[in-house]
N, C-alpha and C positions, 0 to 999 in steps of 0.2 A: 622810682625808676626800676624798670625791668632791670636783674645780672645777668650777666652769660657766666657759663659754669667755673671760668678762673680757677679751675685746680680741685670742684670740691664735685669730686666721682662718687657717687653709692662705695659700698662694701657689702652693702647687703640689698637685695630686692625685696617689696613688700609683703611679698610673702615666704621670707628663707626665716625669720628669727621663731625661735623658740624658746623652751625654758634653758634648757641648757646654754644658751646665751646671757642670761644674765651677767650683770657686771663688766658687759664687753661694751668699751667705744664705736659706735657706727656711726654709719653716714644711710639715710635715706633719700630719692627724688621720687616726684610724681606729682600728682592731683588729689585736690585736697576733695575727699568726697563726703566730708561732712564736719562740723564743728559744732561746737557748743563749749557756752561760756557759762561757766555756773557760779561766778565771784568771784570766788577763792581761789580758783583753778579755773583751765579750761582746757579742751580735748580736742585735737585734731588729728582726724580719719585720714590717710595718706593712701591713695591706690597708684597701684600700676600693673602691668597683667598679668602678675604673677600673685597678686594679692592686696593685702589691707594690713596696714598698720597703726595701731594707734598711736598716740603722740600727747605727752601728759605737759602743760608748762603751771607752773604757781602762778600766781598773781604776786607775788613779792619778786620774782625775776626779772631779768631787766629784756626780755625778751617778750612780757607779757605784753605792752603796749602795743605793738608791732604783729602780734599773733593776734589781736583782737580784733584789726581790722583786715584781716584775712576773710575769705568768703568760698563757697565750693566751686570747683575748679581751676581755680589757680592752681599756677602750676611752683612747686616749694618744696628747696632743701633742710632735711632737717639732720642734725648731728647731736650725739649725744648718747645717755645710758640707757643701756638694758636694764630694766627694771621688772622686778614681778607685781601683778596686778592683786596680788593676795588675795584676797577672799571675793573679789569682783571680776575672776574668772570667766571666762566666754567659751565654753566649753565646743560651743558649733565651728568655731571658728580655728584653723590651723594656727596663726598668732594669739591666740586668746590667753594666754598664760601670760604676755607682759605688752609694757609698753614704752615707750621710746621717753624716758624727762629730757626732754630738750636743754641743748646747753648753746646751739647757735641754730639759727634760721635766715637761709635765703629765699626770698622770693624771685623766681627766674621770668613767673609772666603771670599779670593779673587777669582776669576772664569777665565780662558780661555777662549778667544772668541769663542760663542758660533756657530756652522754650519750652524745656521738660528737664524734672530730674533724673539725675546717671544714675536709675538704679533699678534692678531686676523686672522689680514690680513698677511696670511707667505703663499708664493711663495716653499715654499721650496718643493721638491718632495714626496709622502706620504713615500714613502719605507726611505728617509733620515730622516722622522720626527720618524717613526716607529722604526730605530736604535735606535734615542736617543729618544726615548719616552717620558722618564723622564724629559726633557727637553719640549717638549709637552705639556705634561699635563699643566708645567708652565701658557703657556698660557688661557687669560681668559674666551674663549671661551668653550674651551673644561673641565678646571676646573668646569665651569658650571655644564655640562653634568655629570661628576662623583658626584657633589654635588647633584645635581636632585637624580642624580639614587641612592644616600644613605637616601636622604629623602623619596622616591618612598616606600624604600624594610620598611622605618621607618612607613608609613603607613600602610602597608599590614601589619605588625605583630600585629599594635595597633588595625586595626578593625578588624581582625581574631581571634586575645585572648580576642576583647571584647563580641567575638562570642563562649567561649569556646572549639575555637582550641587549640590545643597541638601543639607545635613545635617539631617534631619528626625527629630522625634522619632514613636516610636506607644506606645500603651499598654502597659503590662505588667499592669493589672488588666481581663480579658476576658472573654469569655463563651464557657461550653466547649463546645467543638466535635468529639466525640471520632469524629473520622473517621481517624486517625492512631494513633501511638503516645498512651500516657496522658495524661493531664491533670494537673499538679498542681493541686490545689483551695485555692481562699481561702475561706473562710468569712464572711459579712456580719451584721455587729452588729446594723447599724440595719433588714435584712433578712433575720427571722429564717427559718433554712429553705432557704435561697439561696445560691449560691455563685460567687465570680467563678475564673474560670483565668487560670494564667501562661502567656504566650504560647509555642507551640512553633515560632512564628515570625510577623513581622509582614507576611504573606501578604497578609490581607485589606485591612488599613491601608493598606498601601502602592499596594496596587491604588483603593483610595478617593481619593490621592493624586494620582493620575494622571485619576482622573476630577474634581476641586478643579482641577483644571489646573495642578500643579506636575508638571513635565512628566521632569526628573532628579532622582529622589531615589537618594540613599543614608542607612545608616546603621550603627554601628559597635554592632550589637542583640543585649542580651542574652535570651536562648530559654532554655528549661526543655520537659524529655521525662523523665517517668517511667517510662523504659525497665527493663530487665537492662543491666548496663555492662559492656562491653571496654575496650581499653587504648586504642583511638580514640573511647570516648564517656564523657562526664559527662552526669550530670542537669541542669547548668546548663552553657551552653556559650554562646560569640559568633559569630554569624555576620558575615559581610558582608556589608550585604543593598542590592540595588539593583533598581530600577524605572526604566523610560523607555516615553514616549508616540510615540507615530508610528514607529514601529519591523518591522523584520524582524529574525529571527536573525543575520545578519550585524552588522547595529550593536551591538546589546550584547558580542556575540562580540568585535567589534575593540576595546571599548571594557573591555572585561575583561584582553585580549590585550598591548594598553600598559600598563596595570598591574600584571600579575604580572610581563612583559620586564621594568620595571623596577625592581621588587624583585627579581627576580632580580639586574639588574646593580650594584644595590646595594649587596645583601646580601652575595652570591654572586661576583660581579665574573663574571658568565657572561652573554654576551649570545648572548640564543633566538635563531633563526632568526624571520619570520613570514610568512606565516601560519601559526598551529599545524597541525599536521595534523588533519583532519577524516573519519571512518570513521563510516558509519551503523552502528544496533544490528544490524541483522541480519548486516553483516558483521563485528564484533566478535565478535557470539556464532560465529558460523562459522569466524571467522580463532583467536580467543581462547578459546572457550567464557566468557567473562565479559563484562559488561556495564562491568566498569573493569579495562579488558584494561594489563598491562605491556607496552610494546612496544620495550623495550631489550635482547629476543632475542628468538629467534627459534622453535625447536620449535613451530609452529602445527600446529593441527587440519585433518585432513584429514578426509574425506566417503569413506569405502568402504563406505558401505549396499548401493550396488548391486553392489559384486562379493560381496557373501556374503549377500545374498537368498535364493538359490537354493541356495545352503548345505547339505549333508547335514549338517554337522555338528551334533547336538541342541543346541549351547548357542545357536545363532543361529537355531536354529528354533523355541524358545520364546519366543526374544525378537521375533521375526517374528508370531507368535501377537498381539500387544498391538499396537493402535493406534499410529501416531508414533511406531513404532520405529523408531533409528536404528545407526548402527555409526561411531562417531570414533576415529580413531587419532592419533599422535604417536610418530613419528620422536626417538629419546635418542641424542644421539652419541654418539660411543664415547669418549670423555672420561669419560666418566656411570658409574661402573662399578658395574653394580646387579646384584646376588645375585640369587640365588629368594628370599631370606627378605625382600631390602628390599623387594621387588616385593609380591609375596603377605602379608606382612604390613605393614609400615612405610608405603607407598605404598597399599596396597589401603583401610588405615584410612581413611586421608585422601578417598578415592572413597566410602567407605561412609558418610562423615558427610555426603557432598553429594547421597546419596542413592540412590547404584548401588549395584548387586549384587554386583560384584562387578569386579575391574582382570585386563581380559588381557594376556598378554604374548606376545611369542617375541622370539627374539635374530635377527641378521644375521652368518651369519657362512661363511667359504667363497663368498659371492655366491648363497647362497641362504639362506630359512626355517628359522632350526633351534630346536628345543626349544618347552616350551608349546604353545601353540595350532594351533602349527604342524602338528603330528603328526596332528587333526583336519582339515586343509584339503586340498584338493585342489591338485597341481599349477599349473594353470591361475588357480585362488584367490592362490593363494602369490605366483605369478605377475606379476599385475595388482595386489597390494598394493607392492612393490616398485618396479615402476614407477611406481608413484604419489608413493609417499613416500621413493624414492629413499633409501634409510638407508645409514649411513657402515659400511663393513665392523668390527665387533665391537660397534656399537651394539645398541641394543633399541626397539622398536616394541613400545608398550601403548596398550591398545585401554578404550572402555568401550560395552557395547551395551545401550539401553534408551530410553526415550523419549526424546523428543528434548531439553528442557527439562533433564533429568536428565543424559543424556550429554553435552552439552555443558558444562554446568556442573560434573560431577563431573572432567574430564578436564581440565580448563582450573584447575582447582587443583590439580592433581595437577602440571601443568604449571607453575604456581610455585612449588610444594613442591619441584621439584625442583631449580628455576633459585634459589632460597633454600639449601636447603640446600649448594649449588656454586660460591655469592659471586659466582653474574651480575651478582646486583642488590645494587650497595654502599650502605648506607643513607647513607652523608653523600655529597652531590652536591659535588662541589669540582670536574669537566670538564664541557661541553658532553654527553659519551655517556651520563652519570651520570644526563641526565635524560630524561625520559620523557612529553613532553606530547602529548594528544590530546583533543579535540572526538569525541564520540559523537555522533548527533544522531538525531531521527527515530526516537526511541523508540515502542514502541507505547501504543496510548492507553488499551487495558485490559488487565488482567489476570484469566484466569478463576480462580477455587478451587472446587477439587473440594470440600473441607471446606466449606467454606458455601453452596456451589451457587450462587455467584454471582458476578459481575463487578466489580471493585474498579480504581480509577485508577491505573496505576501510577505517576504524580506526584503528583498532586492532583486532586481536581473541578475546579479553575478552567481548567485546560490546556487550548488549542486543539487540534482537530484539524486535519491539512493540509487544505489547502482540496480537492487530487485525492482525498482519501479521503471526503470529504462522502457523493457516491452510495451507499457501502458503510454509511458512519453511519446513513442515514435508511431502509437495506435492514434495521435491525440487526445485519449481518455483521462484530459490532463487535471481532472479531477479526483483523481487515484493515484498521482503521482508527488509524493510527502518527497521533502528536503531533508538533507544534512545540515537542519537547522537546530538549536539548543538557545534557548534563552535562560538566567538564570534569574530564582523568583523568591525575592524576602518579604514575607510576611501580606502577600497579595501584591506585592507590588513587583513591577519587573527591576530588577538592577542594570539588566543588559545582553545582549544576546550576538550570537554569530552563527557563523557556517561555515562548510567546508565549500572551497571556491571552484567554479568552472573555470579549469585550463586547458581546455582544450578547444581551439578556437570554432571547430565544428558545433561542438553540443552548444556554445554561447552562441552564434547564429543563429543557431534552430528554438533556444529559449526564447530571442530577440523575437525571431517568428512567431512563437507559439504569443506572443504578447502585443504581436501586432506591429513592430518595429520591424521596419523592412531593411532590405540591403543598404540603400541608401542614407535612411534615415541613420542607421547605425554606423554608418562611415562617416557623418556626418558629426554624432554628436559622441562617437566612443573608437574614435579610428584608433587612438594611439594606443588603447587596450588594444583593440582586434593585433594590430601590429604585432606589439607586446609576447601574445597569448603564441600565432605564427613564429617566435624565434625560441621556443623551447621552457613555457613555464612549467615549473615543478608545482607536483600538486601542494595544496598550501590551504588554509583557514586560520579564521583567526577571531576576535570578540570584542566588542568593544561594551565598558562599562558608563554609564552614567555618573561622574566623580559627585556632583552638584545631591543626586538623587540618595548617592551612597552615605554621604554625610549627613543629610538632613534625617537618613532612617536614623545613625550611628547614636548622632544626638539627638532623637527623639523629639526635634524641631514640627512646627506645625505648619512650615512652608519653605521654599527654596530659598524664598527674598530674606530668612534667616540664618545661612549656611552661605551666603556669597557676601563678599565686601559691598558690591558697589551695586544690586542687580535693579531690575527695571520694576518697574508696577505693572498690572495686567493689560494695562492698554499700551506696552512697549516703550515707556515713557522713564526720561532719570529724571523722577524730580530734583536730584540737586545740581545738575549741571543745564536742567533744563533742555535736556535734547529727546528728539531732536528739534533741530530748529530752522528756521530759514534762514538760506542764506541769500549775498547779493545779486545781482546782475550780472556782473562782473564776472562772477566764476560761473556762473548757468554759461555765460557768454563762450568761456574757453573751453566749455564742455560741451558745445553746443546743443542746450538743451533747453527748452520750455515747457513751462511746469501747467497745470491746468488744474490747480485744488478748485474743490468743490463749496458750494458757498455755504458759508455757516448757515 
């Protein structure tokens, strides 16, 4: 029969004892994560999440019978001595110097054989670990990761409140705004017809905040986006989210910059340099071809448009034919060692899904142009590309020619694809080289689509423009008009980004304009801003971080669904609670609502 604890509390956690403990009386609890009976003796493994304890009994004890039929994962008290393991040391391990000789043992709860073993290295399928989750976490690995990330959200409050932020709560039943990614929809009882939304971030709130005159907020905000998911997104995720009043880009910047230093120093025992480095968009997309450029190597993009303008060769003269065509290169060192098959196939993939036509190549070799593209170009061509990008004798220079948006961006993956593939970039940061931080900033403030024929924020509609780009806003030349925007970028990836906000209810109308949102529409779906903005907001920005995205870099995890307790699969899906699900009649009834799924 199961015991309930009756008096008998730990003294120590599984992983506090060490040598210097010898000869002391404890008490341990936990699960049992492994045993073995060798005759004479037998050994039982005791976890809990602070560690592993071993646990020695003889076979002449009157507790041997009892311990025998014990199995892994029960959950069991053990009491008794400190002991040292003498010359059968476990040196990897923080308790390896001794082991518990049992003098009493409760068992508190027997367990089922578990559908995979609790232990680092599990085979078992994700979606099977994902049912029993619970059983998951067990393991040490991943117990890790949730303790990080409770320490993580432990530092943001400590250096934010030592900062005079407020922890502020905002809504999560709202009103939908679908200028973004989807809406998840709430349905209202008592208003039939009507639907509130779950926040895809508390943007506007928080901007409300600053006009209420709580001047630092943060807050630790759960967000919902009914997106398609990758292994950096859930439908339900937490941001970090912060706002400040009387502000330029630099204060929140620094004020961001002390916070991550010291989770970093932490977590990590890695102290940044500061200030982060700072590169505007345009020179990322030019140095990078990406907008969350890696910069812990090197291979950057070059500019050779004008030496193959004039080009006989046809492939650069139909690409010359199109508007914004451009010609980017990239220099492979001779480390790199790439075939024709990796190039034209393996790599050209990777260019074709960012949107190019196709990945040129030639080699360096002898100290001049040989093979591919080469045999097209002119002397003088060949020439001036080499002096430009200087390439290592046996390396390769590949090329992508095409708009510019396109070339840039397909070549600048193609550039991590390769730096990934050759273990430039180590996912666990354990040195100062291992990391990669940069400030982008001065982002632009619109974005055209050809598909819609129209202008779209590339942040948000609240985003400022710089104030020297004003003349170009009110020209509508609104393709020359960059934001007070800053994203901040680890190791290629984005962590999170903000700007400084429109408070002034004029210029936010005339953005709403410049975007196609007319008077109405905007009274419509953003009155209590407009309002707001009319009774005196001080100007204000503010950033919000990805918490989900931040841990999963920290601990050098290979997906989100390993850095959150409960999270979803990529089809939006718990397999352990099985949601979601249908419900009855009964409640569609008082929601008045019918459903019309589609048939299997």
């Amino acid at each position: 029969m199961s015991e309930f604890l009756n008096g008998f509390k730990r003294t120590h956690t599984c992983g506090a004892l060490r040598g210097t403990d010898i000869g002391k009386q404890v008490r341990i609890v936990g699960w049992v994560q492994d045993y073995r009976n060798l005759g004479g003796f037998l050994f039982l493994v005791v976890r809990d999440r602070y560690g592993i304890t071993q646990v020695h009994i003889d076979a002449n004890s009157p507790l041997f019978e009892q311990a025998s039929k014990i199995r892994a994962e029960w959950v069991i008290g053990v009491a008794g001595e400190v002991i040292s393991r003498g010359s059968n040391i476990n040196k990897n391990l923080p308790t390896g110097e001794i082991e518990i000789e049992a003098k009493e043992l409760r068992i508190f709860n027997r367990a089922e054989t578990t559908p995979f073993a609790i232990h680092d290295e599990c085979d078992a399928a994700e979606l099977m670990r994902l049912k029993y989750r619970y059983l998951d976490l067990r393991r040490p690995v991943l117990n890790k990761n949730i303790v990080m990330r409770s320490k993580i959200t432990g530092i943001i409050r400590r250096v934010l409140e030592s900062k005079d932020f407020l922890d502020l709560e905002t809504p999560i039943l709202g009103k939908s705004t679908p200028e973004g990614a989807r809406d998840y929809l709430v349905p209202s009882r008592v208003q039939p017809g009507k639907f509130y939304a779950l926040p895809q971030s508390p943007q506007l709130f928080k901007q409300l905040y600053m006009v209420s005159g709580f001047d630092r907020y943060y807050q630790i905000a759960r967000c919902f986006r009914d997106e398609d998911l990758r292994l950096d997104r859930q439908p339900e995720f937490t941001q970090i989210d912060m706002e400040m009043s009387f502000i330029e880009p630099d204060d929140i910047q620094n004020v961001c910059e002390d916070m991550i230093a010291t989770i970093f120093k932490e977590i990590l025992n890695i102290d940044l340099p500061r200030p982060f480095k700072r590169i505007k968009w345009d020179e990322a997309m030019d140095r990078f071809g990406v907008d969350a450029p890696d910069i812990r190597f090197g291979m950057e993009l070059n500019d050779i448009t004008e030496i193959l303008r004039g080009s006989e060769c046809k492939l650069f003269q139909t690409v010359f034919a199109e508007k914004s065509a451009t010609v980017r290169a990239i220099a492979v060192p001779a480390s790199v060692k790439l075939s024709r098959k990796d190039i034209e196939q393996s790599l050209c993939d990777v260019a074709k899904t960012y949107g190019a036509k196709t990945l040129i190549w030639t080699k360096f070799a002898n100290g001049a142009l040989d093979a591919g593209i080469a045999k097209q170009l002119t002397d003088a061509e060949k020439q001036a590309i080499i002096d430009m990008l200087k390439p290592e004798e046996g390396g390769t220079i590949l090329m992508v020619a095409d708009k510019l948006n396109i070339a840039r961006n397909a070549l600048g993956r193609v550039r991590k694809e390769i730096a990934v593939r050759n273990n430039w970039v180590p996912k666990k940061m354990t040195k100062l080289e291992d990391v990669g931080l940069v400030w982008v900033t001065d982002f632009p403030m619109f974005e055209w689509s050809d598909e819609d024929n129209r202008w779209y924020a590339m942040h948000h509609p609240f985003t400022s423009p710089r104030s020297c780009d004003w003349p170009a806003f009110e020209a509508g030349d609104l393709g020359k008009v960059y934001a007070q925007a800053y994203d901040l970028v680890l190791n290629g990836i984005e962590l999170g980004g903000g700007s400084i906000r429109i408070h002034n209810i004029d210029v936010q109308k005339k953005v709403f304009a410049a975007l196609g949102i007319g008077d109405e529409e905007a009274r419509a779906k953003f009155s209590f801003l407009l309002d707001a903005l009319a009774f005196g907001a001080p100007p204000h920005g503010g950033l919000a971080f990805g918490l989900d995205r931040m841990v999963m870099l920290l601990a050098g995890a290979d997906s989100l669904r390993d850095v959150i307790a409960f999270p979803k699969t990529n089809k939006a899906t718990d397999m352990m609670t099985e949601a979601p699900s249908t419900v009855d009649d009964k409640q569609l009834d008082e929601l008045y609502i019918k459903t019309v799924a589609p048939e299997e």
